[in-house]
C-alpha positions in Angstrom: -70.0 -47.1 -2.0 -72.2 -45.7 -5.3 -70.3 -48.3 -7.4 -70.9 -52.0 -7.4 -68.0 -54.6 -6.7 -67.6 -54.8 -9.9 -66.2 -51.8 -10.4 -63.2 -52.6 -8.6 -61.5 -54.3 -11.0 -59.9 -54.0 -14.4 -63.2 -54.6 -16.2 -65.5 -51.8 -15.0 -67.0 -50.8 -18.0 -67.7 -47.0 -16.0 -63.9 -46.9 -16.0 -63.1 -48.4 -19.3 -65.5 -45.5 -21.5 -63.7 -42.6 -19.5 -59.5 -44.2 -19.6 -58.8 -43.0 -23.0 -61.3 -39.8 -23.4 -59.5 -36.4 -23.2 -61.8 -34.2 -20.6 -64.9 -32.6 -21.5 -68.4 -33.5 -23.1 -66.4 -34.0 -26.7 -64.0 -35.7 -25.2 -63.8 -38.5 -28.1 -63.4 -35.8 -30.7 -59.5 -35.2 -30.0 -57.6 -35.7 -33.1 -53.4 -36.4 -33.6 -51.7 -34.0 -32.1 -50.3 -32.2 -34.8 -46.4 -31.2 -35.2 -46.7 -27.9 -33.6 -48.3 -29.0 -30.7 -45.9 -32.0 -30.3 -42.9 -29.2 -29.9 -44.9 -26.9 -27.9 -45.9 -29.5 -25.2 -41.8 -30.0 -24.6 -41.2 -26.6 -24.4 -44.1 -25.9 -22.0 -42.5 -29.6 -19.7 -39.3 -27.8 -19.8 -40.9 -24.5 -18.3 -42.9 -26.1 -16.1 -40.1 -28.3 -14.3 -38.1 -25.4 -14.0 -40.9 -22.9 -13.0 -40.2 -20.3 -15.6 -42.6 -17.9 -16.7 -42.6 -17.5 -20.5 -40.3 -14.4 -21.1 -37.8 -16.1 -18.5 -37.4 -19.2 -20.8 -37.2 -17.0 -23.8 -34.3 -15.2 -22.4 -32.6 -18.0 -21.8 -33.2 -19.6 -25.3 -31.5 -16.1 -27.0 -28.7 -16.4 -24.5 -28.3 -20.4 -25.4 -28.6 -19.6 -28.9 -25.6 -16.9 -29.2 -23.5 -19.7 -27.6 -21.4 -21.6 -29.7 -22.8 -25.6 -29.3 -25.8 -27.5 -30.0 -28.7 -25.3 -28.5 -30.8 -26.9 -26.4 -28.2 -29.3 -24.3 -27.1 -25.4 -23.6 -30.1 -24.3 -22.8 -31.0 -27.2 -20.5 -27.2 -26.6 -19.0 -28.0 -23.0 -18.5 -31.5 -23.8 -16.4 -29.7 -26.4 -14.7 -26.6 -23.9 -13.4 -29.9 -21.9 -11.7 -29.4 -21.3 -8.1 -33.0 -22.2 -7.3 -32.1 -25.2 -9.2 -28.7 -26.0 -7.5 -30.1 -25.4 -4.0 -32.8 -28.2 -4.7 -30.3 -30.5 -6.2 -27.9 -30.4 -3.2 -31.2 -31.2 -1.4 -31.4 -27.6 1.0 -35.0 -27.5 0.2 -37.7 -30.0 -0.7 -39.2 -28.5 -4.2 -37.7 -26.2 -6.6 -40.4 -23.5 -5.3 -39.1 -24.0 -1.5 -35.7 -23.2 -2.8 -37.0 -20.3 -4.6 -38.6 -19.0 -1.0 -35.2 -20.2 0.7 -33.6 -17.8 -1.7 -35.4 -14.9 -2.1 -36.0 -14.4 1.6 -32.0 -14.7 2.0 -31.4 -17.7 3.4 -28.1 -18.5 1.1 -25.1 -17.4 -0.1 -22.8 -17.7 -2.7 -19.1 -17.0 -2.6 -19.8 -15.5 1.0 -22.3 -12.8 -0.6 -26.2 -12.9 -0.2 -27.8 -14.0 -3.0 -31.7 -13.0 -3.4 -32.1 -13.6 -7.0 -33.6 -17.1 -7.6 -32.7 -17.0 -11.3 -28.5 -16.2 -10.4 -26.5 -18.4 -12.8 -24.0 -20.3 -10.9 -20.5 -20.9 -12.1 -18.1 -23.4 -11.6 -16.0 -23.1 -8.1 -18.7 -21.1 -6.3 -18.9 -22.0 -3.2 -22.9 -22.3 -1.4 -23.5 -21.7 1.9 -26.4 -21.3 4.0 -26.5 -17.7 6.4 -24.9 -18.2 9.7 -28.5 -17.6 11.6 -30.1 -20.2 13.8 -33.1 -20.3 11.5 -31.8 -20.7 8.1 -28.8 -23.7 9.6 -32.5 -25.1 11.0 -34.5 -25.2 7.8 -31.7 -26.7 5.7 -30.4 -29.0 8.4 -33.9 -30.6 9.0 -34.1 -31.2 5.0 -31.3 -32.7 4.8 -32.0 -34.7 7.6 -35.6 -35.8 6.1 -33.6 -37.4 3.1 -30.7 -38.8 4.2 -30.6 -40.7 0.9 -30.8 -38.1 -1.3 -27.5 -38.4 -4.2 -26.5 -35.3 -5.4 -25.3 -35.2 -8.4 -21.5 -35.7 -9.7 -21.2 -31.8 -10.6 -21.9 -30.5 -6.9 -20.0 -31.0 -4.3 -21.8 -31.1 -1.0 -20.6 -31.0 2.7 -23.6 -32.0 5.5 -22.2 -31.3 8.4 -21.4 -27.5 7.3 -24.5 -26.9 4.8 -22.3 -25.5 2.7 -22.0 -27.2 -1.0 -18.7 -26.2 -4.0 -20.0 -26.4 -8.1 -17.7 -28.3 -9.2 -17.8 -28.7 -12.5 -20.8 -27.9 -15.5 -23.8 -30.1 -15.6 -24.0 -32.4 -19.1 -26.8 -33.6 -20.7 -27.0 -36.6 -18.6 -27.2 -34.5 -15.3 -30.5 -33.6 -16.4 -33.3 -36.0 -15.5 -36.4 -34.9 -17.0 -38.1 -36.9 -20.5 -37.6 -34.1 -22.8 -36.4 -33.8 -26.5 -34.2 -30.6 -26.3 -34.5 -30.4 -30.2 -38.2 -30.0 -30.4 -37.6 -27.2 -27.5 -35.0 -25.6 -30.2 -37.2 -26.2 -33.3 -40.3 -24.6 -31.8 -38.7 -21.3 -30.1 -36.6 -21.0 -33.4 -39.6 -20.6 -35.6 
Protein backbone atom coordinates (compact mmCIF):
# COMPACT_ATOMS: atom_id res chain seq x y z
CA UNK A 1 0.00 0.00 0.00
CA UNK A 2 3.36 2.27 0.58
CA UNK A 3 3.87 2.26 -3.23
CA UNK A 4 1.87 4.22 -5.63
CA UNK A 5 0.01 2.47 -8.73
CA UNK A 6 2.63 3.17 -10.52
CA UNK A 7 4.75 0.98 -9.19
CA UNK A 8 2.93 -1.92 -10.44
CA UNK A 9 4.10 -2.00 -13.57
CA UNK A 10 7.28 -2.52 -15.62
CA UNK A 11 8.32 1.11 -15.32
CA UNK A 12 8.65 1.66 -11.61
CA UNK A 13 11.69 3.50 -11.42
CA UNK A 14 11.98 1.96 -7.37
CA UNK A 15 12.21 -1.37 -9.07
CA UNK A 16 14.20 -0.50 -12.14
CA UNK A 17 17.49 1.04 -9.74
CA UNK A 18 17.46 -2.15 -7.52
CA UNK A 19 16.92 -5.21 -10.82
CA UNK A 20 20.43 -5.24 -11.80
CA UNK A 21 22.30 -4.28 -8.35
CA UNK A 22 24.07 -7.19 -6.61
CA UNK A 23 22.93 -6.86 -2.64
CA UNK A 24 24.39 -4.48 -0.37
CA UNK A 25 25.18 -0.62 -0.06
CA UNK A 26 28.01 -1.14 -2.98
CA UNK A 27 25.93 -2.96 -4.75
CA UNK A 28 26.88 -1.24 -8.24
CA UNK A 29 30.59 -1.88 -7.59
CA UNK A 30 30.47 -5.68 -8.77
CA UNK A 31 32.92 -6.24 -11.38
CA UNK A 32 33.12 -9.47 -14.22
CA UNK A 33 33.18 -12.32 -12.52
CA UNK A 34 36.47 -13.50 -13.12
CA UNK A 35 37.55 -17.17 -14.35
CA UNK A 36 37.91 -18.61 -11.06
CA UNK A 37 34.89 -17.66 -9.79
CA UNK A 38 32.97 -18.70 -13.00
CA UNK A 39 34.31 -22.54 -12.26
CA UNK A 40 33.72 -22.27 -8.66
CA UNK A 41 30.03 -21.15 -8.92
CA UNK A 42 29.47 -24.73 -11.03
CA UNK A 43 31.11 -26.70 -8.61
CA UNK A 44 29.31 -25.12 -5.63
CA UNK A 45 25.50 -25.70 -8.15
CA UNK A 46 26.68 -29.16 -8.39
CA UNK A 47 27.08 -29.57 -4.45
CA UNK A 48 24.25 -27.75 -3.70
CA UNK A 49 21.66 -29.85 -5.92
CA UNK A 50 23.11 -32.84 -4.63
CA UNK A 51 23.48 -31.71 -0.92
CA UNK A 52 27.03 -32.53 -0.41
CA UNK A 53 29.12 -31.07 2.02
CA UNK A 54 32.61 -30.11 0.58
CA UNK A 55 34.84 -33.13 1.56
CA UNK A 56 31.87 -35.48 0.24
CA UNK A 57 32.15 -33.94 -3.35
CA UNK A 58 35.90 -34.12 -3.08
CA UNK A 59 35.76 -37.71 -2.56
CA UNK A 60 33.84 -38.26 -5.21
CA UNK A 61 35.93 -36.12 -7.65
CA UNK A 62 39.30 -38.44 -6.58
CA UNK A 63 37.14 -41.51 -7.07
CA UNK A 64 35.87 -40.03 -10.66
CA UNK A 65 39.19 -39.13 -11.48
CA UNK A 66 41.01 -42.69 -11.02
CA UNK A 67 38.26 -43.89 -13.50
CA UNK A 68 39.15 -44.35 -16.86
CA UNK A 69 36.61 -41.67 -18.95
CA UNK A 70 36.01 -38.10 -19.28
CA UNK A 71 35.83 -36.87 -15.61
CA UNK A 72 33.12 -35.02 -14.80
CA UNK A 73 30.13 -36.99 -16.95
CA UNK A 74 31.69 -39.69 -14.18
CA UNK A 75 31.44 -37.71 -11.57
CA UNK A 76 27.92 -36.47 -12.32
CA UNK A 77 27.16 -40.49 -12.97
CA UNK A 78 28.62 -41.26 -9.72
CA UNK A 79 26.30 -38.58 -7.65
CA UNK A 80 23.54 -39.64 -9.70
CA UNK A 81 23.91 -43.65 -8.78
CA UNK A 82 23.37 -42.02 -4.93
CA UNK A 83 20.68 -43.78 -3.05
CA UNK A 84 19.33 -40.51 -1.59
CA UNK A 85 19.42 -39.58 -5.19
CA UNK A 86 17.75 -42.71 -6.66
CA UNK A 87 14.98 -42.76 -3.94
CA UNK A 88 14.00 -39.10 -5.07
CA UNK A 89 14.12 -40.00 -8.71
CA UNK A 90 11.77 -42.94 -8.44
CA UNK A 91 9.68 -40.34 -6.63
CA UNK A 92 9.49 -42.25 -2.80
CA UNK A 93 10.09 -38.89 -1.34
CA UNK A 94 9.42 -35.26 -2.26
CA UNK A 95 13.13 -33.55 -2.06
CA UNK A 96 16.44 -35.06 -2.08
CA UNK A 97 16.60 -34.11 1.86
CA UNK A 98 13.27 -36.20 2.54
CA UNK A 99 14.94 -39.11 0.88
CA UNK A 100 17.91 -38.57 2.96
CA UNK A 101 15.50 -38.69 6.23
CA UNK A 102 13.56 -41.75 4.54
CA UNK A 103 16.88 -43.34 4.44
CA UNK A 104 18.75 -42.82 7.32
CA UNK A 105 15.83 -43.60 9.66
CA UNK A 106 15.51 -47.01 7.67
CA UNK A 107 12.80 -46.84 5.74
CA UNK A 108 14.43 -48.69 2.56
CA UNK A 109 16.20 -51.36 1.38
CA UNK A 110 18.28 -52.49 -1.13
CA UNK A 111 18.79 -56.06 -2.44
CA UNK A 112 16.47 -57.06 0.73
CA UNK A 113 19.16 -55.50 3.19
CA UNK A 114 18.63 -52.18 5.25
CA UNK A 115 20.32 -49.53 3.88
CA UNK A 116 21.03 -46.38 6.37
CA UNK A 117 23.75 -44.77 4.46
CA UNK A 118 22.26 -41.90 2.34
CA UNK A 119 25.50 -41.63 0.27
CA UNK A 120 25.34 -45.87 -0.69
CA UNK A 121 26.30 -46.06 -4.40
CA UNK A 122 23.80 -48.08 -6.23
CA UNK A 123 24.70 -50.58 -8.88
CA UNK A 124 22.97 -51.84 -11.69
CA UNK A 125 20.32 -54.74 -10.94
CA UNK A 126 19.74 -53.72 -7.28
CA UNK A 127 16.62 -54.10 -6.44
CA UNK A 128 14.72 -50.98 -3.97
CA UNK A 129 12.23 -51.73 -1.77
CA UNK A 130 10.63 -49.93 0.87
CA UNK A 131 10.45 -51.97 4.74
CA UNK A 132 7.44 -54.10 5.05
CA UNK A 133 6.00 -51.79 8.05
CA UNK A 134 2.69 -49.95 7.90
CA UNK A 135 4.49 -46.63 8.20
CA UNK A 136 7.19 -46.66 5.73
CA UNK A 137 4.47 -48.49 2.71
CA UNK A 138 2.34 -45.17 4.15
CA UNK A 139 4.87 -42.45 3.56
CA UNK A 140 6.06 -43.69 0.21
CA UNK A 141 2.57 -44.73 -0.97
CA UNK A 142 1.05 -41.22 -0.17
CA UNK A 143 4.11 -39.60 -2.35
CA UNK A 144 3.63 -41.47 -4.95
CA UNK A 145 0.09 -40.84 -4.86
CA UNK A 146 0.66 -36.80 -4.62
CA UNK A 147 2.47 -37.10 -8.10
CA UNK A 148 0.87 -39.35 -10.09
CA UNK A 149 2.68 -37.81 -12.99
CA UNK A 150 5.93 -37.98 -12.01
CA UNK A 151 8.35 -39.94 -15.09
CA UNK A 152 11.01 -41.62 -13.79
CA UNK A 153 13.71 -41.82 -15.61
CA UNK A 154 14.69 -44.56 -18.45
CA UNK A 155 17.57 -46.11 -16.09
CA UNK A 156 15.12 -47.14 -13.08
CA UNK A 157 12.70 -49.35 -13.18
CA UNK A 158 9.77 -48.63 -10.97
CA UNK A 159 6.77 -50.80 -9.75
CA UNK A 160 3.74 -48.65 -7.88
CA UNK A 161 1.73 -50.93 -6.70
CA UNK A 162 4.71 -52.87 -4.72
CA UNK A 163 6.99 -49.65 -3.85
CA UNK A 164 9.59 -51.45 -4.84
CA UNK A 165 11.90 -50.00 -7.91
CA UNK A 166 15.07 -52.44 -10.12
CA UNK A 167 18.32 -49.96 -11.48
CA UNK A 168 18.40 -50.98 -14.47
CA UNK A 169 20.94 -49.70 -16.23
CA UNK A 170 23.77 -46.55 -15.49
CA UNK A 171 22.54 -42.99 -15.78
CA UNK A 172 24.27 -40.99 -18.96
CA UNK A 173 24.91 -37.61 -19.22
CA UNK A 174 21.49 -36.85 -20.47
CA UNK A 175 19.83 -38.45 -17.28
CA UNK A 176 21.08 -35.58 -15.46
CA UNK A 177 18.93 -32.48 -15.55
CA UNK A 178 20.67 -29.74 -13.85
CA UNK A 179 22.47 -26.51 -16.12
CA UNK A 180 25.87 -27.29 -15.29
CA UNK A 181 29.23 -27.42 -17.27
CA UNK A 182 30.89 -30.63 -15.84
CA UNK A 183 34.27 -29.31 -17.37
CA UNK A 184 34.46 -26.18 -15.34
CA UNK A 185 33.54 -28.62 -12.25
CA UNK A 186 36.78 -30.76 -13.51
CA UNK A 187 38.96 -27.74 -14.30
CA UNK A 188 38.48 -26.08 -10.88
CA UNK A 189 38.87 -29.26 -8.38
CA UNK A 190 41.94 -30.26 -10.68
CA UNK A 191 43.84 -27.12 -9.89
Amino acid sequence: MLKGIRCETAKCPVEKKQRNLAPGMHGWRRGKVSEYGIRLREKQKVKRYYGLLERQFMRYFHKAERMKGNTGEILLQLLEKRLDNVVYKLNFAPSRKAARQLIAHGHIYVNGRKVDIPDYLTRVGDKITVKDSEKSVKKVKQQLESNPNFITQSWLQVDREKSQATVVALPSRDDVQIPVEEQLVVEFCSR
